[in-house]
Structure formats: C-alpha cells, structure tokens
PLY file of the C-alpha trace (Angstrom):
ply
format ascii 1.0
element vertex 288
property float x
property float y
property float z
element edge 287
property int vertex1
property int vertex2
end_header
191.04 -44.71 -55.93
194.60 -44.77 -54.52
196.13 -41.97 -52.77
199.65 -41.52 -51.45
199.73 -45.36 -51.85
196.17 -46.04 -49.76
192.87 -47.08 -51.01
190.59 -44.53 -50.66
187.06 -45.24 -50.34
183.59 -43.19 -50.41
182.65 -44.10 -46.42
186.39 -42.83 -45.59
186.24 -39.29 -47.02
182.68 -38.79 -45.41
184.63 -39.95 -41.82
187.64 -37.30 -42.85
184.36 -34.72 -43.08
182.89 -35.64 -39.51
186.00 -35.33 -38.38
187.16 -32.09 -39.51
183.26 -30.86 -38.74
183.32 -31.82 -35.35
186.60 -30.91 -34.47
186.70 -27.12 -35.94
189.41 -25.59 -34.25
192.28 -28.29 -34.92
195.05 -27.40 -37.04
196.18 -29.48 -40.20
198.88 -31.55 -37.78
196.68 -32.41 -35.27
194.21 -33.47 -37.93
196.54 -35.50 -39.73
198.13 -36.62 -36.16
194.73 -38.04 -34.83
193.58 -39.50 -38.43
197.11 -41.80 -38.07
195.58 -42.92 -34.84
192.10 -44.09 -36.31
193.36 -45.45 -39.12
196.37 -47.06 -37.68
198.19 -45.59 -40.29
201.88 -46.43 -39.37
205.45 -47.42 -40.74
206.82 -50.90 -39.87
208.97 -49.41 -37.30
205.63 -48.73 -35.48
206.13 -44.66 -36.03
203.14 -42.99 -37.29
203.04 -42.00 -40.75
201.98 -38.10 -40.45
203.59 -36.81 -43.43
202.20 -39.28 -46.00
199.20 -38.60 -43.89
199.44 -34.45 -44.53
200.18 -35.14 -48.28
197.17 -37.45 -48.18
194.78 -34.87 -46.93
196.41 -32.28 -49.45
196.02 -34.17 -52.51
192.07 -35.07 -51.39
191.57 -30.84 -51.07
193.01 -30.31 -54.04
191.02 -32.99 -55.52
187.84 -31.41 -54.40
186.77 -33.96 -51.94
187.36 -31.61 -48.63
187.96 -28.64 -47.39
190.65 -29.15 -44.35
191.07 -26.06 -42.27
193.55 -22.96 -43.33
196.94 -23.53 -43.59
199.18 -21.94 -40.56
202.19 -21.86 -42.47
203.31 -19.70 -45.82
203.07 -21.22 -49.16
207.15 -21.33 -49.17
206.51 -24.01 -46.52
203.56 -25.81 -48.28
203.38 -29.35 -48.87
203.02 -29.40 -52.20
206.08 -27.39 -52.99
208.29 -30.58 -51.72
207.52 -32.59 -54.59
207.70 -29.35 -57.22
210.92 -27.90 -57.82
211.37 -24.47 -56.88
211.74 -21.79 -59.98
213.33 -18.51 -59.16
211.02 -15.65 -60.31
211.08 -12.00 -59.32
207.98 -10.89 -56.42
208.26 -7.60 -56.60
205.66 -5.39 -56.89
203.75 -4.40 -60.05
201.00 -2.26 -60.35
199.56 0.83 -62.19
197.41 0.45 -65.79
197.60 -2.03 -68.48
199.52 0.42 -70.12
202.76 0.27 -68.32
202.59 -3.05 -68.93
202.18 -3.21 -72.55
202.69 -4.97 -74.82
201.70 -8.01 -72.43
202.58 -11.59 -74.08
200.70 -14.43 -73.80
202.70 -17.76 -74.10
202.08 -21.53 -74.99
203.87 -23.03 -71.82
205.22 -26.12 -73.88
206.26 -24.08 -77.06
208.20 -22.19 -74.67
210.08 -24.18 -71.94
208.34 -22.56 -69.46
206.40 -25.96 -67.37
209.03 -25.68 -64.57
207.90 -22.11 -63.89
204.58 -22.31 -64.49
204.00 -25.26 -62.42
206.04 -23.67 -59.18
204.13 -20.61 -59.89
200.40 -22.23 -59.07
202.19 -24.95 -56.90
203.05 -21.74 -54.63
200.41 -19.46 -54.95
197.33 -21.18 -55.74
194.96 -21.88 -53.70
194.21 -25.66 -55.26
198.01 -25.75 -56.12
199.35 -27.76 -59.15
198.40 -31.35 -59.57
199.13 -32.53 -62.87
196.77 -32.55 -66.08
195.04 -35.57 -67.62
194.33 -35.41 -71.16
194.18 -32.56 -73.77
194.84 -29.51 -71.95
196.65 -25.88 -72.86
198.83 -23.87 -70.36
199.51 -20.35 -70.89
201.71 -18.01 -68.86
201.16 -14.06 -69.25
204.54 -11.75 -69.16
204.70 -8.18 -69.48
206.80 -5.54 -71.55
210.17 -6.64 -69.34
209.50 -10.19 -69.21
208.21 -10.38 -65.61
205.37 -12.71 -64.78
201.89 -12.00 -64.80
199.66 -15.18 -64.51
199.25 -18.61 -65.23
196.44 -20.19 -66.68
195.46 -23.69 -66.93
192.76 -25.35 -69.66
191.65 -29.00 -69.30
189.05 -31.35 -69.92
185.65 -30.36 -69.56
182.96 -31.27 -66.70
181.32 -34.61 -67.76
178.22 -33.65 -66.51
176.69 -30.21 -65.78
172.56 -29.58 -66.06
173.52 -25.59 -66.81
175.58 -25.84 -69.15
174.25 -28.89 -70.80
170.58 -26.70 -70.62
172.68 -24.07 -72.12
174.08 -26.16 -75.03
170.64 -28.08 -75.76
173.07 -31.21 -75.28
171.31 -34.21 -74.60
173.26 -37.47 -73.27
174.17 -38.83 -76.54
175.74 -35.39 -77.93
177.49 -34.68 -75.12
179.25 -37.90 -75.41
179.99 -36.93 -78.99
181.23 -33.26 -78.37
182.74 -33.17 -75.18
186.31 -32.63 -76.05
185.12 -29.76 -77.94
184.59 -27.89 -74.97
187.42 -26.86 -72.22
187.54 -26.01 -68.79
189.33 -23.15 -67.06
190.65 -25.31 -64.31
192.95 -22.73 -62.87
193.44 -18.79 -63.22
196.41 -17.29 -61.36
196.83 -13.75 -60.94
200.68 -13.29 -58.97
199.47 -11.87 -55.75
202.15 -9.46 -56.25
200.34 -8.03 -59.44
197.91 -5.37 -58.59
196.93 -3.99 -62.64
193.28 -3.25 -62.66
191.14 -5.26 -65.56
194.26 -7.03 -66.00
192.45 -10.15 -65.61
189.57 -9.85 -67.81
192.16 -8.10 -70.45
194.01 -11.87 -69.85
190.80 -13.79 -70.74
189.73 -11.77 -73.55
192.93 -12.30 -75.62
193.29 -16.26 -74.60
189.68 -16.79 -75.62
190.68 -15.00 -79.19
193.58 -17.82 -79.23
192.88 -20.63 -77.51
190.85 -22.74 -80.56
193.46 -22.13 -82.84
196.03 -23.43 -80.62
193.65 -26.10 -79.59
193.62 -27.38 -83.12
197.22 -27.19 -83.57
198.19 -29.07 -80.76
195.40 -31.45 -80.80
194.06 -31.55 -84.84
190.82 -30.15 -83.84
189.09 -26.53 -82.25
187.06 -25.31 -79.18
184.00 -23.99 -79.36
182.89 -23.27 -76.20
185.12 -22.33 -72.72
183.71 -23.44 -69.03
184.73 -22.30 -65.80
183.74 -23.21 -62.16
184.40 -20.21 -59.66
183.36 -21.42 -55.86
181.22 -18.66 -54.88
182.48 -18.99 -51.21
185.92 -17.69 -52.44
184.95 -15.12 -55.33
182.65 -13.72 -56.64
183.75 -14.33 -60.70
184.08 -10.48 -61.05
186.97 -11.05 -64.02
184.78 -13.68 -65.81
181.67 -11.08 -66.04
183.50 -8.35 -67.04
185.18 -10.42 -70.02
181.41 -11.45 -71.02
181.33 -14.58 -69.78
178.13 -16.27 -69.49
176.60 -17.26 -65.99
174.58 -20.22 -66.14
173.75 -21.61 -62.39
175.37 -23.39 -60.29
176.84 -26.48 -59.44
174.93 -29.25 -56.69
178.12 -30.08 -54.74
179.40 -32.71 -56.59
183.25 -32.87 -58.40
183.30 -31.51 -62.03
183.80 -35.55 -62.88
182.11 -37.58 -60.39
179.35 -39.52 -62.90
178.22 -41.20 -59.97
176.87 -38.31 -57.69
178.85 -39.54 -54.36
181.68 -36.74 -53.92
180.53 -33.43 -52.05
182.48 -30.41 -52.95
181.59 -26.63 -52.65
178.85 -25.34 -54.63
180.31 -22.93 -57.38
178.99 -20.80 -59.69
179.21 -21.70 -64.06
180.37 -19.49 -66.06
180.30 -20.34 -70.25
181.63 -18.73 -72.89
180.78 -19.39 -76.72
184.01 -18.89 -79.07
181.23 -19.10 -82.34
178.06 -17.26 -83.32
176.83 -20.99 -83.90
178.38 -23.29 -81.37
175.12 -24.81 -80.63
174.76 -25.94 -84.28
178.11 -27.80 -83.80
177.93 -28.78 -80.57
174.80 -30.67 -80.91
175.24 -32.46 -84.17
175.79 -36.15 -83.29
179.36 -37.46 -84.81
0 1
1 2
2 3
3 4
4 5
5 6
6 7
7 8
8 9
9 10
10 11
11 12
12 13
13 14
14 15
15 16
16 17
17 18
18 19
19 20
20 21
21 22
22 23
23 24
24 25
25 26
26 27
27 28
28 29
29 30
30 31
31 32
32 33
33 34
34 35
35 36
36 37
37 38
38 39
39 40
40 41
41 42
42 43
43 44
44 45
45 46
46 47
47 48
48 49
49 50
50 51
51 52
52 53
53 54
54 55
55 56
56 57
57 58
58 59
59 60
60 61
61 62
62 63
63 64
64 65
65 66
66 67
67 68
68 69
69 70
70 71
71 72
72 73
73 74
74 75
75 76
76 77
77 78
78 79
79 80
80 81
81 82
82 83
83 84
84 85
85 86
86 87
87 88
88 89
89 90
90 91
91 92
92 93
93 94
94 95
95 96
96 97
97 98
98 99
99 100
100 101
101 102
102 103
103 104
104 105
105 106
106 107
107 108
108 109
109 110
110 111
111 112
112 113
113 114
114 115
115 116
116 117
117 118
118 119
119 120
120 121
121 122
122 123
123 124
124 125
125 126
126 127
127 128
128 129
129 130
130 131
131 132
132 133
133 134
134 135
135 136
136 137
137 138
138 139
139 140
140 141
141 142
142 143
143 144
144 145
145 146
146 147
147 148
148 149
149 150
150 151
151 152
152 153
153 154
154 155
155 156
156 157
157 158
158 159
159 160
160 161
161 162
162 163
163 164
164 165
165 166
166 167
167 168
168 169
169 170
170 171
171 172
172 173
173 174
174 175
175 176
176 177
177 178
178 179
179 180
180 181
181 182
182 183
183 184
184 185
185 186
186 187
187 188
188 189
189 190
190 191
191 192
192 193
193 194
194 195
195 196
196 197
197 198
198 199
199 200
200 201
201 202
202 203
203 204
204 205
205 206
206 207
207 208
208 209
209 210
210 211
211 212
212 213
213 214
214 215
215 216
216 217
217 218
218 219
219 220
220 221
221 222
222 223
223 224
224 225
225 226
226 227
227 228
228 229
229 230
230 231
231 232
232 233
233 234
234 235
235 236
236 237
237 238
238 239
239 240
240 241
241 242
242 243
243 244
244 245
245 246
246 247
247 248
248 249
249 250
250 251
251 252
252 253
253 254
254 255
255 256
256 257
257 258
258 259
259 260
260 261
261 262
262 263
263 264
264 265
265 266
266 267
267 268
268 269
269 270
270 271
271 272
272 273
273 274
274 275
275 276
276 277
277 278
278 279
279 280
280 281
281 282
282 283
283 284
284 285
285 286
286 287
C-alpha cells in the first residue's frame, strides 16, 4: 500500500516495530526524526521530511499496524486535526442522570449536515481519530434536550474474517462471502470526554441497535442483522457493550479486522456480537 505518497511494505512496518521496541523512551519526533535518517527520507532540497514522516506514522496507528508511543502534546495540537477542519462545539461540562438530559436525539449524520462536526469531533478526541470510511457505513451523532453534543458513533464494514464470530454465526467460507454486508462493525464509539452521564453509553447503543437496520435498508436497499465490535482489551474493558447485552465471543489473534493474509500484528481485542433478529442465523447462513 501507499502512504503519505510512500510504498509501504510488510518488512518495513516490522522495522518501524523494532524500532519503537528497542528504543522505548523516544518521543514521536525523535522517532519520526531518526526513521528520516534510515530511510533517507528527504525533500530535494536535501531537508528531511519529518512531517510527512509524523503523518506517516499517524496514519499506520490509526490503521492498526503500530502502536507509536503517547502523544506529548493535546489533541488541539494533533496531527490529524491539520488536515480536518476545526468545528466549534461547546466543552463544557455535562453530567448528572439520563434524565436531565432527556429527551436525547439520535441523528443520521448525512440526513443532517452534521459530517463537519462529527468528523472534528473523533478527529479531536478519539483515540484512533477520523480516517475516512470505505463502503456502506452509517454515522450517528447523539445530542441532548439543548442540542449539545453527546457522542459520535461510527458503523462500517464488517471484519472479513473472524473464527468467533464466524463460530458464532455457523458461517462457513462460502456464506460468509454471501452475507457479509449484512453484518456491521462498530468501528468507533465516542463518548465527549466532557460528558460524565452514567449508562449513558449503553442507553446510546440500545436505541441505535433498535434503528440502525432500518436505516441500513434505507440508505443502502437492504437490513442488518447482526452488529460487531472490536474493543482492545489493553484500553477497556467493553463495560458499555455488556451492559447493553452484547455478546462476547473471544478474541481476536493480533491481526487487522481486514488483513486476509495473516501478516499485520495489531493488539489483541476482545469481540463483542450482537443479533438484531431472533433468527439471524437462519439468514445469515442461507447461501445467496
């Protein structure tokens, strides 16, 4: 693949690894600084190229492919934000019970003109940022009573491959090639770290899951039967997805949600399912 207008290879993300293993206590310049150096990576002038080098590194974290060390600045600072246009949108604080909040609205981002916001919002304060969706997909943002903003959530294609969930299903290879796009992913839940509601979250997930195939098959001319989620255990522990009765199947072996060819080592994260139908397995596993 090509990143930030390099070739990218298998060998030179398992060197960006070593080098971030063996060198634990360098910062995200020096790291980018001294990968310049190896690579040769400069401009025609002769000057390094450490900013396309930064963005680089960012875009292969976000991407799942490594883990570079915490950032030292805030996320008004980040990378990411440069190529996102910044959104005003109140921060201050909310908290108390759902019921102050009520009624909370839950809103199609593209019915609504909302994709600038929503897309600053997780560009700023997610921890895998915003980096574009490929394919069918669904974007909500969550308000409450006075129109302040809640959270963000993020639904795209499913995992091509996952021995859980596929066990889960009773998918074979064939019928998962048939039914895939009948399944979606959770690829990114944002509670505003200025929101502090308890249950909020699992209240959030309830009410999409009672809404998401419908809006599934009106955007896309068919519906969802089953929702999939990824939470890396090193980060959470999925408390919101268990207390809205979602399904824990196993976990992951370290590879990226679409990486048929078992090369790419990412965290190991826990899998989470949940059926939208009494009889999703009958539909899921009847070949098309």
């Amino acid at each position: 693949m090509v990143i930030q207008g390099r070739e990218i290879t298998h060998d030179d993300i398992e060197s960006i690894r070593r080098l971030v293993k063996a060198n634990p206590y360098w910062k995200r310049t020096r790291l980018s600084k001294e990968l310049c150096v190896l690579w040769n990576w400069r401009a025609a002038n002769g000057q390094m190229k450490d900013m396309a080098c930064r963005a680089f590194l960012l875009k292969l974290e976000q991407g799942g492919y490594i883990t570079l060390p915490p950032s030292q600045k805030s996320p008004d600072n980040s990378l990411r934000n440069r190529s996102i246009p910044y959104v005003s949108h109140q921060r201050a604080a909310i908290t108390g019970s759902l019921d102050i909040l009520a009624p909370v609205h839950i809103e199609s981002v593209e019915s609504t003109g909302l994709l600038g916001l929503f897309k600053c919002l997780l560009a700023w304060y997610h921890y895998l940022g915003f980096s574009g969706t490929v394919g069918e997909n669904m974007k909500y943002m969550i308000f409450d009573r006075e129109r302040n903003p809640l959270a963000c959530l993020l639904f795209g294609s499913a995992a091509w491959k996952s021995a859980p969930r596929d066990d889960f299903i009773g998918w074979d290879a064939d019928t998962r090639k048939a039914n895939l796009n009948l399944l979606t992913n959770n690829m990114r839940f944002l509670i505003l770290p200025w929101v502090r509601v308890p249950h909020l979250a699992s209240y959030i997930l309830g009410n999409i899951a009672r809404r998401i195939s419908s809006d599934w098959l009106l955007k896309y001319g068919h519906p969802i039967y089953l929702l999939e989620t990824f939470v890396e255990r090193e980060r959470f522990r999925g408390t919101c997805y268990q207390a809205a009765n979602w399904i824990y199947v196993g976990q992951t072996k370290g590879r990226s949600r679409n990486d048929r060819y078992a090369t790419l080592r990412v965290p190991i994260k826990d899998i989470y399912l949940y059926p939208l139908t009494k009889r999703f397995r009958e539909t899921l596993t009847h070949e098309a």
